[in-house]
C-alpha positions in Angstrom: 38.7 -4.1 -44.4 36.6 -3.4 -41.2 38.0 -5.5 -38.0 35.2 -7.5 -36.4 35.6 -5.1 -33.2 34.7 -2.4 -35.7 31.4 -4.3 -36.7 29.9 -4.6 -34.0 30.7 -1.3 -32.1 27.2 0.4 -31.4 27.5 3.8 -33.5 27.3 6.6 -31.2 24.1 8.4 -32.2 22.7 4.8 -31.5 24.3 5.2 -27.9 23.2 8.6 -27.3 19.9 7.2 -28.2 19.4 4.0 -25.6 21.1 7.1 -22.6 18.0 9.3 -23.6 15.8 6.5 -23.6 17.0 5.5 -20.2 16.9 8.7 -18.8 12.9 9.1 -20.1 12.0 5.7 -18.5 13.9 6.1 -14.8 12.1 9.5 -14.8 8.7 7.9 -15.5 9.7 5.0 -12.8 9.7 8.2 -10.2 7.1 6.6 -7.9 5.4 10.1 -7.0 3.3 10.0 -10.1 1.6 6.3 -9.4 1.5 6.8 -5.9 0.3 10.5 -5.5 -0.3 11.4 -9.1 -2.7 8.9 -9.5 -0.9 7.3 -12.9 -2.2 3.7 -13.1 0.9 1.4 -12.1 0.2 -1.0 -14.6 2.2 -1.9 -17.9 -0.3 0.5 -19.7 0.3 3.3 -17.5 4.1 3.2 -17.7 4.2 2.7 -21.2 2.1 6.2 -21.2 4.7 7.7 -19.2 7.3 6.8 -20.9 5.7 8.6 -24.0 4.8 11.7 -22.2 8.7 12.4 -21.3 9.6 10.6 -24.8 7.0 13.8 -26.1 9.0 15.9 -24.0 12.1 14.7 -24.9 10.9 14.7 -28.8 9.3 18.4 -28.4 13.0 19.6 -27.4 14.8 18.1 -29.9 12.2 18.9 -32.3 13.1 22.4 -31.7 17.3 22.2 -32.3 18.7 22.4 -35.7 20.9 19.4 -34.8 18.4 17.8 -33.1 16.8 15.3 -35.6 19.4 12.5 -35.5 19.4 11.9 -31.5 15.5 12.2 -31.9 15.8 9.3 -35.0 17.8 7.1 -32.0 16.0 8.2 -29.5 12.9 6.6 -31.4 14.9 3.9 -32.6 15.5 3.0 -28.5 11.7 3.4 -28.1 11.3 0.5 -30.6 14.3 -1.6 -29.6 12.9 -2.0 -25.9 9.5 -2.6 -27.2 10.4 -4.7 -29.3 12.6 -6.6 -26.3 9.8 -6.5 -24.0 7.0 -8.0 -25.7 9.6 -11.5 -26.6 10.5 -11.6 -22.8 6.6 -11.1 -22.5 6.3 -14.4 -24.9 5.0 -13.1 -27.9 5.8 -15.1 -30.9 7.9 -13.7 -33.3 5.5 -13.6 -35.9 3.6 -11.4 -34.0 5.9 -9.2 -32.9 6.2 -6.6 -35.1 2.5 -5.9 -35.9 2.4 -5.0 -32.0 4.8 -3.4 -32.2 4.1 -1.2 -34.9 0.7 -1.0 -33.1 2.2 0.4 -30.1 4.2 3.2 -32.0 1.0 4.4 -33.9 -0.5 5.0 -30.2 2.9 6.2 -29.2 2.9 8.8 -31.9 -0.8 9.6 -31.6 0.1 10.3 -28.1 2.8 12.9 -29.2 0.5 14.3 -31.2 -2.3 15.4 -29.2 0.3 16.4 -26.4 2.0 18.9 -28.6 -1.7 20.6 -30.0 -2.1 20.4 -26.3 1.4 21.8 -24.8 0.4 24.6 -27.4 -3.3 25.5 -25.5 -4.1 26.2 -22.6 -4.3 24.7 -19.4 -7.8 22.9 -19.3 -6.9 21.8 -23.0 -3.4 20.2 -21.8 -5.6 18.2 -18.6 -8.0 16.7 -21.0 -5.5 15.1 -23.2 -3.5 14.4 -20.2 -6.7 12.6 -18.5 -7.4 10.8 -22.0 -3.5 9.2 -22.7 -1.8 9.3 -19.2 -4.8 8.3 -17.4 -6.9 5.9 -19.8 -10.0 4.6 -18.2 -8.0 5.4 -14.7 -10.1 7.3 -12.2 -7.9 10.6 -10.8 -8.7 13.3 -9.2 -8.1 16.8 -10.5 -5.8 17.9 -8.2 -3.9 15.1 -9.7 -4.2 15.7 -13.1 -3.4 19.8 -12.6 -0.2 18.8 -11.1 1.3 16.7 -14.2 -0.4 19.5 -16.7 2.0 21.8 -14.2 4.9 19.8 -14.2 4.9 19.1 -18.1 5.1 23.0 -18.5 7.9 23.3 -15.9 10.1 20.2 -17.8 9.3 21.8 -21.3 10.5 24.8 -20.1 13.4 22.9 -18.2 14.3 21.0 -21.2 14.5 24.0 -23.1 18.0 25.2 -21.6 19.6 21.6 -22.4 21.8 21.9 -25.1 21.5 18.3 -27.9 25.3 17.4 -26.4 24.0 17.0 -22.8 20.6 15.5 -24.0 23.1 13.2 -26.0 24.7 12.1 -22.7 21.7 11.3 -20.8 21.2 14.6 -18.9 17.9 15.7 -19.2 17.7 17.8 -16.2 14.4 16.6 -15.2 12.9 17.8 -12.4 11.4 16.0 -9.1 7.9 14.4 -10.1 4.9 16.4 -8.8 3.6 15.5 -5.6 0.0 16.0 -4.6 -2.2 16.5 -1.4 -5.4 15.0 -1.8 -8.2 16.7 0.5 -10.2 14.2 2.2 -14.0 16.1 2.7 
């Protein structure tokens, strides 16, 4: 018979999971990249953040043999503090999981086009980049070449993180870009 301490203990791939997921959103809360990258600091353009290291994060994983269970929590996570969000937010409850779901569909789209575009070349990686990360959001190129830069450097980066230290929280991110705008 389980004891109630055993019932509720969080299962540690679920763990592992929400440290990931924290590690993706403090790195998107660096504030070089709304600041001097140009990212719009709105709800949109942090959510969009978050999914381009969650895509990082994901690409990594997606390459380890013993990768696909944190990637299942590290999804689960993404879901979780959706899901938390939008009721602190006021939605109803009855509305909550179509947004949700919603949400994920763009959050996977969003993986999608930056893996075709990880896999191209530059110019192909700053268009999808200036499509999802920067929306409607006016930046300048300089702007946009350093994040297609910095992607490259963290998927490379991430690369040499073994699934343990990922597990633990320890991406290994890098600094965010930080970018000189000419003024002509």
């Amino acid at each position: 018979m389980l004891g109630l301490a055993q019932l509720f203990r969080t299962r540690p791939e679920k763990a592992a999971g929400r440290r990931l997921y924290a590690a993706a959103v403090a790195q998107a809360r660096q504030p070089s990249f709304y600041a001097e990258c140009g990212v719009p600091d709105t709800p949109t353009g942090r959510f969009d953040l978050i999914a381009l290291h969650g895509f990082l994060l994901m690409q990594r994983l997606k390459g380890a043999p013993d990768g696909r269970p944190l990637a299942q929590a590290f999804c689960d996570a993404v879901v979780d503090d959706m899901d938390r969000n939008l009721r602190e937010m006021g939605t109803s409850d009855l509305s909550v999981g179509k947004k949700v779901k919603k949400l994920m569909q763009g959050y996977y789209g969003r993986l999608a086009a930056y893996e075709t575009a990880l896999q191209g070349d530059d110019p192909m990686l700053i268009s999808a980049l200036r499509r999802n990360l920067y929306g409607a959001g006016a930046a300048e190129e300089a702007q946009v070449a350093a994040v297609a830069r910095y992607v490259r450097i963290e998927a490379a980066r991430l690369g040499d993180r073994t699934v343990e230290q990922l597990a633990g929280g320890e991406t290994g991110f890098g600094p965010a870009p930080t970018v000189t705008i000419r003024e002509e």
